[in-house]
N, C-alpha and C positions, 0 to 999 in steps of 0.2 A: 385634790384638785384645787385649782388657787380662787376661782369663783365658780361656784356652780351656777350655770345660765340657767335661769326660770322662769319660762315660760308657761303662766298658767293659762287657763279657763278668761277670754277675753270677755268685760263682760256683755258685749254686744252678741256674742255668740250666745251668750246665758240669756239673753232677752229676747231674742230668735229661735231656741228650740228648748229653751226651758234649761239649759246645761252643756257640756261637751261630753262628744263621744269619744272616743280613741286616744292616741298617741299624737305628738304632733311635728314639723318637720320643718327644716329651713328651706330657703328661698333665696334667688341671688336675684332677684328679681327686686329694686326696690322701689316702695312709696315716696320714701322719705326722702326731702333732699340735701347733699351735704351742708352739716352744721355752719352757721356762718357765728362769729362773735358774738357772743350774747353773755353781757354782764352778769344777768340772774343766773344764769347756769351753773348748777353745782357743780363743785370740780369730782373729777372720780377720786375712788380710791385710792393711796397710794399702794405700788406691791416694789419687790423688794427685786432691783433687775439680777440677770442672771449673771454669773463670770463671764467677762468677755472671751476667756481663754476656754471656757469651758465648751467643751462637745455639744449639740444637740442629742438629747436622750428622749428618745420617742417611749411614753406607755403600752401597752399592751389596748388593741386595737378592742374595745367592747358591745359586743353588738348583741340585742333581745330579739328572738324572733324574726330577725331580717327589718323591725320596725322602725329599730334607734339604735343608733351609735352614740358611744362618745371615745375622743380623742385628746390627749395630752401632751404636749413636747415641751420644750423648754424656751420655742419660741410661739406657741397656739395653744391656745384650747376650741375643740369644734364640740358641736352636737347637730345633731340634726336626727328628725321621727316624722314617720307619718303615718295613719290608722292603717290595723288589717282591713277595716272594710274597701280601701283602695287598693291595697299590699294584694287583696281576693281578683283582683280585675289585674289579669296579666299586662295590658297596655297601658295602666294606671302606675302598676309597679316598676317597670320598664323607665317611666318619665321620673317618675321618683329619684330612682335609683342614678339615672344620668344626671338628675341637677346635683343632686350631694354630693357624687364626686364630684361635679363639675365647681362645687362651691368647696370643695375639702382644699382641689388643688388652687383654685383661686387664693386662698387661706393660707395657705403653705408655701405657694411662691412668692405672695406681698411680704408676708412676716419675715421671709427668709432673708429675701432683700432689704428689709429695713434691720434689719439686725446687724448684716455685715455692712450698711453704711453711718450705724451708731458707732460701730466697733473702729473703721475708719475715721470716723469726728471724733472721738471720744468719749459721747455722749450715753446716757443711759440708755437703754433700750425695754421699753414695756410691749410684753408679751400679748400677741394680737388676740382676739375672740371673735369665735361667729357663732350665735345658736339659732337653730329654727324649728318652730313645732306649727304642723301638719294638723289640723283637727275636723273631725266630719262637722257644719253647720246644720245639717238634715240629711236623711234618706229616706228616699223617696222612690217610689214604683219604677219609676221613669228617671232619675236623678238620684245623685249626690254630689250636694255639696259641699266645697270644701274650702278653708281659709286657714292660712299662714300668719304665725305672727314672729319678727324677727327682730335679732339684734345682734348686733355690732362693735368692734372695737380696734381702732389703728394705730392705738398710741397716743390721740390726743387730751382733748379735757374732759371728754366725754363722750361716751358710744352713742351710737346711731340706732332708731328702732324704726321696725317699718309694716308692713303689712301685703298678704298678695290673697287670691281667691281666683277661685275655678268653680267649673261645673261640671263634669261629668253626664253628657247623656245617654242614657243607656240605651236607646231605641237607634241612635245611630252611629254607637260607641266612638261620639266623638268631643276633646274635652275643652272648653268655651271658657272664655268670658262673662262674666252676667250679664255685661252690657251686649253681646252679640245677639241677645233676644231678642235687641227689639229694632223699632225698625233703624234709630242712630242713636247714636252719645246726649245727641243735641234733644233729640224729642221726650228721652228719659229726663233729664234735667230737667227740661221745660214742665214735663207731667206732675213733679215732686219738689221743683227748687223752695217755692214759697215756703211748705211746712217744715224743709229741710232748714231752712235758715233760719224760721223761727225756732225750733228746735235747738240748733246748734247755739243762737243768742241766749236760750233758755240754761243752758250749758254753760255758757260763758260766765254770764251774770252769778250765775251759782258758786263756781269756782273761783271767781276775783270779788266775789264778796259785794257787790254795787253795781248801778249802772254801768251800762258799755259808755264812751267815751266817742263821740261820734268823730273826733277828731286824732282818735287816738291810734295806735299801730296794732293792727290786728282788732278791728273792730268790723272790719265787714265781709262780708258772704263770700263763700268760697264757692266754684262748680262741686257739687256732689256727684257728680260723674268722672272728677278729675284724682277723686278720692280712689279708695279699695272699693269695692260695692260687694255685698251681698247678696245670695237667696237663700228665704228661712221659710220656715211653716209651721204652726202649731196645729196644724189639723192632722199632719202625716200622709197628706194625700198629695197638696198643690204648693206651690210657694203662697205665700200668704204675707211675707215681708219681706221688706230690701234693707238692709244694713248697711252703714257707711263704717270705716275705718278710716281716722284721721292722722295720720303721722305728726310729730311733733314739728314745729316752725308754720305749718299749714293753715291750724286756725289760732294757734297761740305761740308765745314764746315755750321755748326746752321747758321753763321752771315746770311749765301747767302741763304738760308729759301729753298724751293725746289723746285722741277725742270721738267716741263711738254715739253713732246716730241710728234708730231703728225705725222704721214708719211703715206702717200698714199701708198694704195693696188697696187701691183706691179705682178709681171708674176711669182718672186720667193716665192713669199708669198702665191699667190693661189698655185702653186704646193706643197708647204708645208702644205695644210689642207689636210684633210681625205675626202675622195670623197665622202659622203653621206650630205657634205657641201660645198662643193664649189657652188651651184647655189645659196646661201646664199650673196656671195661676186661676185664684182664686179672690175675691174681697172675702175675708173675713167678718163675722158678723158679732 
């Protein structure tokens, strides 16, 4: 395989339930938004293109359990997983199952098309990639949830990574948003922005080595509701923490890759859901 996609253990999800449970899965669904020019950016790998004259020759189609695939041709490489404990909930596996295809073929008709328009320019043509891993963030009596971490590749200077999350509720087998808890987008942010920020500058500072630059690009606050969000627990019973997942370009340049925020369930957070969930959540003590 010409790059094996690796997608580990995010560590916001490790900060959230102590680890990752399952297998994990792609997403065509994304955070992150197209790369724009950015000098620091490393360039990718080079790989070696294929005969323009040459056939596409498709691998043998590999699949564990119904959880993961992987796929190889001479114009793609795909993966995509997602845990049994989803794979267990018939209408879980069902939406699984349609977005991978739904993201195999996406995959395989861009690729296909840029290939016979290199072939027509003359030009090299670099073999596309999509991987996605599916991983449980908790399970819960009532809930599971779940978050995506992805990434990408079209031929340019560098792939794309992104992020997505659900929830699972099992009391009315119906699968959500984190943000649909509560009572809007607008009242979560408000409940959490302040520690969120400070958090996120906590972060910053750490990785550029110095002060933030109050003047500088990518020095200030983003919406954390505009991010991926989370639901974590370390008790097993209630959500108990919100996760952010920051795609790359969001709060930093490509070079600083992206940016996971965890913050405990708080008094303004639970007032910010919709009553028919707060026994869901808990403050942590």
């Amino acid at each position: 395989m010409r790059a094996k996609l690796a997608l580990g253990c995010a560590g916001a999800l490790a900060l959230m339930a102590g680890g990752c449970s399952g297998a994990a899965a792609p997403d065509t669904e994304s955070t992150a938004r197209p790369p724009a020019a950015d000098a620091s950016a490393p360039p990718a790998p080079p790989e070696a293109p294929p005969s323009a004259a040459a056939a596409e020759v498709e691998s043998p189609l590999v699949e564990a359990a119904d959880l993961a695939i992987e796929e190889e041709t001479d114009t793609y490489e795909f993966q995509f997983a997602y845990p049994a404990a989803a794979a267990a909930i018939p209408e879980l596996k069902s939406w699984f199952e349609a977005r991978r295809e739904a993201a195999r073929r996406e995959l395989a008709t861009a690729s296909r098309r840029d290939r016979e328009e290199a072939e027509k320019s003359g030009y090299p043509f670099r073999p596309h990639s999509f991987g996605a891993n599916w991983q449980v963030v908790t399970d819960l009596p009532d809930w599971l949830s779940l978050s995506s971490e992805f990434y990408t590749f079209t031929g340019g200077a560098h792939g794309m990574s992104g992020f997505d999350a659900r929830v699972w509720n099992r009391k009315t087998e119906t699968l959500q948003r984190a943000t649909d808890l509560f009572t809007s987008p607008e009242a979560l942010s408000g409940a959490l922005r302040k520690r969120f920020c400070t958090a996120l500058d906590d972060k910053r500072i750490e990785r550029r080595g110095g002060p933030l630059d109050p003047e500088g690009t990518f020095s200030e606050c983003i919406d954390p509701v505009r991010q991926t969000v989370l639901l974590g627990s370390s008790n097993g019973a209630t959500f108990d923490r919100i996760g952010f997942q920051i795609a790359p370009y969001e709060a930093g340049p490509y070079a600083e890759g992206s940016y996971e925020i965890t913050l405990p369930v708080d008094g303004a957070v639970m007032r910010a859901l919709k009553p028919q969930y707060r026994a869901s959540f808990s403050i942590p003590h």
